[in-house]
Structure formats: structure tokens, C-alpha cells
C-alpha positions in Angstrom: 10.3 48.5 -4.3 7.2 47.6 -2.2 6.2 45.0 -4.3 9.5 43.6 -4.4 9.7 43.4 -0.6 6.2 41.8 -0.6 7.7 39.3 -3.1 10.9 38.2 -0.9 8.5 38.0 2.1 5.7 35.4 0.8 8.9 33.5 -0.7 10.4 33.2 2.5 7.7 32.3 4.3 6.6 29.5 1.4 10.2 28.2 1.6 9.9 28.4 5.2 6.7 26.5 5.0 7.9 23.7 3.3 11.0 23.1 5.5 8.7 22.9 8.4 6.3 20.2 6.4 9.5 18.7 5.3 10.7 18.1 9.0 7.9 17.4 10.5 8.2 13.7 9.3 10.2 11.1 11.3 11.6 7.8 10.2 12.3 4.9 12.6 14.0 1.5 11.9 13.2 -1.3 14.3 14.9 -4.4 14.4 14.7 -7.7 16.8 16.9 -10.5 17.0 15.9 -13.6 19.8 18.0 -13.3 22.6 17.4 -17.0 23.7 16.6 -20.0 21.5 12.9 -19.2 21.4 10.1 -21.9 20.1 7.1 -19.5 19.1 6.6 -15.9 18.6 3.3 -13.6 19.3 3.1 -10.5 17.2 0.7 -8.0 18.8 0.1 -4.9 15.8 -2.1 -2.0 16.8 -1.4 1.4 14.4 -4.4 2.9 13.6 -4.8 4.8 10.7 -2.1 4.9 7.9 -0.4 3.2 5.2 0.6 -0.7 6.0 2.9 -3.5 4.8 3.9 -6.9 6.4 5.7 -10.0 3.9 7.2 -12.8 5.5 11.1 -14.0 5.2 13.7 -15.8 5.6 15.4 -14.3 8.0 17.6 -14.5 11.7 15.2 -11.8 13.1 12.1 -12.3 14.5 11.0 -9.1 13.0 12.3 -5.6 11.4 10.0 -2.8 10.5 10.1 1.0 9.3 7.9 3.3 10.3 7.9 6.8 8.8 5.6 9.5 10.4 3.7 12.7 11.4 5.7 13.2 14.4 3.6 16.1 15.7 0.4 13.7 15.4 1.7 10.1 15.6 3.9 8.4 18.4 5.3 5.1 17.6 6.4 2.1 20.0 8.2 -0.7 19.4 9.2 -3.5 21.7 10.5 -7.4 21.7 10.1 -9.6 24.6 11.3 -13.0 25.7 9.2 -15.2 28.0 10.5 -18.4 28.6 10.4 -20.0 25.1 8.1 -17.5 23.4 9.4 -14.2 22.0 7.3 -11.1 22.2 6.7 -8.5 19.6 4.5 -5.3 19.7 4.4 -2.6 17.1 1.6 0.5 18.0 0.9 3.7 17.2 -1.0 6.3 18.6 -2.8 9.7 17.8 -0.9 12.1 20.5 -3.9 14.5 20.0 -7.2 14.3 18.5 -5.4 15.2 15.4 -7.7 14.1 12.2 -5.0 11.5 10.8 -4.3 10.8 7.0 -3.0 7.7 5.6 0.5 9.2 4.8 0.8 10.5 8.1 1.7 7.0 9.4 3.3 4.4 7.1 4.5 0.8 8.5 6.3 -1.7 6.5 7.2 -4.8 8.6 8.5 -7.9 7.6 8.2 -11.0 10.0 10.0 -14.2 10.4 9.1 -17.5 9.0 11.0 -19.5 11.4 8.5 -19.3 14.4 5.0 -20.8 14.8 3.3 -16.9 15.5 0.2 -16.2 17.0 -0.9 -12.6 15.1 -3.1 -10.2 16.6 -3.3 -6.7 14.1 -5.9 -4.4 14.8 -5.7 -1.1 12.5 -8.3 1.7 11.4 -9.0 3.9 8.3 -6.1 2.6 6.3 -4.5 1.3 3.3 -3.2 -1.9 4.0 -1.2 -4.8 2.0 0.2 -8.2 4.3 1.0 -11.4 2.3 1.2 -13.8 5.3 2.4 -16.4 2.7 5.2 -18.8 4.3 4.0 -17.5 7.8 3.9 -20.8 10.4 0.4 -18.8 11.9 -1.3 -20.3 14.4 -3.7 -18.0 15.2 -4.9 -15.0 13.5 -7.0 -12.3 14.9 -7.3 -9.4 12.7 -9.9 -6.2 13.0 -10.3 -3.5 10.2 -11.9 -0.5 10.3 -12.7 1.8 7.4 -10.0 -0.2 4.6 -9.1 -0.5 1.7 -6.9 -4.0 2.7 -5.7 -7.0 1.0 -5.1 -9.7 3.2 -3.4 -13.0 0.8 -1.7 -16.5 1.8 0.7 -16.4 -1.4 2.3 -19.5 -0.2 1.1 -22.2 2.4 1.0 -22.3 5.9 3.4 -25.1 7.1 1.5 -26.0 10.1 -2.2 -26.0 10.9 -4.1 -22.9 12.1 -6.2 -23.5 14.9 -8.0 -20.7 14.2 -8.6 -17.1 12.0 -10.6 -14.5 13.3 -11.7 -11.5 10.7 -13.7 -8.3 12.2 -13.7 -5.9 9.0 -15.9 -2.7 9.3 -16.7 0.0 6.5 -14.3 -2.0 4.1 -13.6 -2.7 0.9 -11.4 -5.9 1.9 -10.1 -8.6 0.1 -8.7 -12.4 1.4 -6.5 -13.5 -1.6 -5.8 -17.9 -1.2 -7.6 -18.8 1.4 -6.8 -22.4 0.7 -2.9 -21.9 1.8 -3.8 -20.5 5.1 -4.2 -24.4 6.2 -6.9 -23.4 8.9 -9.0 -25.0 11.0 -11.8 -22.3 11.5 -12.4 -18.9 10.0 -15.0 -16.6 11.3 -15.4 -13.3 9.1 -18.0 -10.6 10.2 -18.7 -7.9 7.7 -19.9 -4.9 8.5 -20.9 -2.4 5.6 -18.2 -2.2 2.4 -17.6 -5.0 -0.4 -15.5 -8.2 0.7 -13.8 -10.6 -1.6 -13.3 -13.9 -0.6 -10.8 -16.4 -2.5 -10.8 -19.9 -1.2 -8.0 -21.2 -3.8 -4.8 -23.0 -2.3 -3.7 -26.0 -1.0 -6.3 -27.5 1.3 -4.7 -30.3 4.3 -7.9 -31.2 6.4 -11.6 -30.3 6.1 -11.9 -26.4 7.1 -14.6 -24.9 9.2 -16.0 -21.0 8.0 -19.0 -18.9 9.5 -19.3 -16.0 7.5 -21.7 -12.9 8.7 -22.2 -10.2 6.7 -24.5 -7.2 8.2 -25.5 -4.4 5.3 -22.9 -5.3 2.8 -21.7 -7.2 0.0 -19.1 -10.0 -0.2 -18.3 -12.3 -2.8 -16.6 -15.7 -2.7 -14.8 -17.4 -4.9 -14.4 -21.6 -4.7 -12.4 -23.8 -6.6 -14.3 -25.5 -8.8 -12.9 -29.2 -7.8 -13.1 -29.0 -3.8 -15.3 -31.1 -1.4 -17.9 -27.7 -0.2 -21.0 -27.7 2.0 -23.0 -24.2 2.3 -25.6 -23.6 4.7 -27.1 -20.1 4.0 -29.5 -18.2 6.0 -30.8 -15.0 4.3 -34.4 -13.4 4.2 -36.4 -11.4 2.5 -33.8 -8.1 2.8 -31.0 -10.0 1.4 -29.8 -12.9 -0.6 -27.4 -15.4 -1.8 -26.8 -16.6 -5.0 -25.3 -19.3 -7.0 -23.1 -18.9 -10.3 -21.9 -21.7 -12.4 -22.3 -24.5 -9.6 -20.8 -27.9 -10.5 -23.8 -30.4 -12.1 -22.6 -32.2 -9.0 -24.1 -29.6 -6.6 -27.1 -31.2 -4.7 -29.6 -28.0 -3.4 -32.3 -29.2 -0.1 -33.7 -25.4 0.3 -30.7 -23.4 2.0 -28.6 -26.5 2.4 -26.2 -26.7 -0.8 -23.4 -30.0 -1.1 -21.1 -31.5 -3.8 -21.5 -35.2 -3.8 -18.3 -35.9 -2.5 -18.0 -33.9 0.5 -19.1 -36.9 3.0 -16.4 -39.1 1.9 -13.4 -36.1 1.7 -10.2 -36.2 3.8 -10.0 -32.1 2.7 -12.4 -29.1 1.8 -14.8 -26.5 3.3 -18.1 -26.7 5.7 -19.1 -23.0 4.9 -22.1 -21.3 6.7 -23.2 -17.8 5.3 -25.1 -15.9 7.5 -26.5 -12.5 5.3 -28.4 -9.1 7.1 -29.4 -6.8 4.9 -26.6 -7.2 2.5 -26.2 -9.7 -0.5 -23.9 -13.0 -1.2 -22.6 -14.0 -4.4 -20.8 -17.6 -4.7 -18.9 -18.3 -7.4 -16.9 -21.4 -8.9 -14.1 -21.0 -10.4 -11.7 -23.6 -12.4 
């Protein structure tokens, strides 16, 4: 009978358990419509460590998002704002204790508009993350990564120019898919210590402008094959950057690297790789 009573007890308390882990979770919906005709849109993203999506569509709002979370650990804000002709929209999360945070404790999917010329500033921590910022009119891009494992891709191209895309990515393993359809002026990416892919394929408009710093790790970057490049690379003794498969037209002065037709291009890519103690492989792809 003991036994039996023992029994009942641990199940109860199991199934009580579970219905507390089961409740802890919250799930929030947050949609925003323009109040006024707006002209432009800034998109302020700051969530810290979780689980992340952001697409771009078609669409009358300026933004909807879900967020599903730890609710004991996690508080979530949303907001939209109107100032004169540009709309306002801020997603954050924060830690409401110094709670150690796991990636399914806080999980965002937000889709934005492709209506609005946005200005995008997302800053987020130890996370997975997915955005396809394909369609997105994006002005300017500043985006900072912690410890990620993120996939950042242009799967369509940017209808207007970029004046500029700024990339801070920490312990990473990170990955910028179509470069080519972000349409941008300037990139800057600083790497800190992980493995970064960078694909330059797309449709190129103008001649693009990228400083690339990369501390004690190891990023790879892939460039069509057929595009007007110029690489400056500055590495030393504790690092390196290497060449695969460069076109026959590839003319090498020391650290100073051009295709033939780069002077005389309306489009293409002024690169300058700048390497601590970590390693840069460049590779050409058809």
C-alpha cells in the first residue's frame, strides 16, 4: 500500500511538473498598420538570445511578428510609431533576471513590409537566427551578432540603393547568402572569432565598396567569377589570404590583386581584407 501511495505521489508531482513547464510559455501576436500615409519606416530589433526569423512581404502592414516565450525569464515589447512621414517600429526583449537563457526560451518570427524604404538596426546575442531581407527597399543596415549560428541572405534584390551595411559578428559561425542583391554602396564586416561565409552573387547596379576585418577567425568569400573585383589584402606572418581558381585575367602587384576590367566597369566590387590572426580564403565561382 506504501508503495502504491509513493507511486500516486511522484506521478502527481511529474504531471504537476509538466503543467507548470507547459504554462510557463507565453505567445504574443504583434501587428502594425501606418496610421498616416508614411514615406519610410525604421525598424529598431534588439532580443537577445533565442531563436529568430524575419522574410519580407507584400503586405498593408508595416510589420507583424510572433513571439513565443519563457515568460518567467523573458519580457517582450513591442511598439509602432509615427513621426511625420516616417513610421517607427521596435521589437526587444529582455532577460528579467540574470536568468542563463536558452535559444527556445525566446523565439521571434517577424515579417516586414516591402513597401517602405527601412533603415534596419538588429542587434541580438547567442542565437539561432534566419532573415532573408530579399525584396526589402533597405537603406541602411546595421546589424551586431553575438555568439550565432545566423544566416543573413538577399534572395531577391534590393530595389533602391543602400547607402550603407554595417556587420559586427562576434563568436559566430555566420553566413551572408547574395550579397550582390543587397545593391549597396558600402559594407563593413568585422569578425571576431567563429567561421564567416561570404557570398557576393547577385545583381550588381553600381561599383560596391567592402572593408572586411577579420580578428582570430576564419571567413571565406565567394565571387562570381565574371564581376569587375579589386582586393587589397593586408595579412602578416600570423595569418593569410589565399587565392583559388582566380580568372587568367587576374593581375597580382604583391597584396594588390585586379581583373583587367575593373577600371573601365560601370558595376562590381573594391574589396579590402584586412586579416589578424585568422585566415582568408577567396574563391571564384561560375
Amino acid at each position: 500500500m506504501g508503495r502504491r501511495i509513493i507511486g500516486f505521489t511522484i506521478a502527481a508531482l511529474l504531471l504537476s511538473a509538466s503543467f507548470l513547464q507547459a504554462g510557463r510559455f507565453e505567445t504574443m501576436h504583434f501587428s502594425f498598420t501606418p496610421e498616416e500615409d508614411i514615406e519610410n519606416l525604421e525598424v529598431r530589433i534588439d532580443l537577445g538570445a533565442g531563436e529568430f526569423q524575419l522574410a519580407v512581404e507584400k503586405m498593408d502592414e508595416v510589420a507583424v511578428a510572433d513571439a513565443e516565450y519563457d515568460e518567467r525569464r523573458i519580457e517582450v515589447y513591442a511598439d509602432y510609431d509615427e513621426h511625420g512621414k516616417t513610421g517607427v517600429v521596435e521589437f526587444r526583449s529582455e532577460c528579467r533576471r540574470n536568468f542563463n537563457i536558452d535559444t527556445e526560451d525566446n523565439i521571434w518570427d517577424i515579417i516586414l513590409s516591402d513597401k517602405y524604404p527601412t533603415e534596419l538596426e538588429i542587434d541580438i546575442g547567442a542565437c539561432e537566427a534566419e532573415f532573408d531581407l530579399g525584396g526589402l527597399p533597405l537603406e541602411f543596415l546595421d546589424l551586431d551578432v553575438g555568439a550565432a549560428d545566423a544566416e543573413i541572405s538577399f534572395g531577391k534584390p534590393n530595389p533602391i540603393e543602400a547607402e550603407e551595411i554595417m556587420i559586427d559578428a562576434g563568436a559566430a559561425d555566420f553566413r551572408l547568402k547574395k550579397l550582390g542583391n543587397a545593391n549597396f554602396r558600402r559594407l563593413t564586416f568585422d569578425g571576431g572569432v567563429g567561421d564567416f561565409e561570404l557570398d557576393f552573387s547577385g545583381e550588381y547596379k553600381g561599383m560596391s565598396r567592402v572593408d572586411i576585418d577579420i580578428g582570430m577567425g576564419s571567413a571565406t568569400l565567394y565571387i562570381p567569377r565574371d564581376l569587375p573585383v579589386r582586393i587589397e589584402a593586408d595579412d602578416s606572418f600570423l595569418s593569410s589570404v589565399d587565392f583559388d581558381n582566380a580568372p587568367r585575367k587576374f593581375l597580382e602587384d604583391d597584396d594588390y590583386y585586379e581583373t583587367d576590367d575593373f577600371d573601365d566597369a560601370d558595376y562590381g566590387l573594391d574589396i579590402e581584407v584586412s586579416v589578424g590572426l585568422g585566415s582568408v580564403d577567396i574563391i571564384f565561382e561560375d
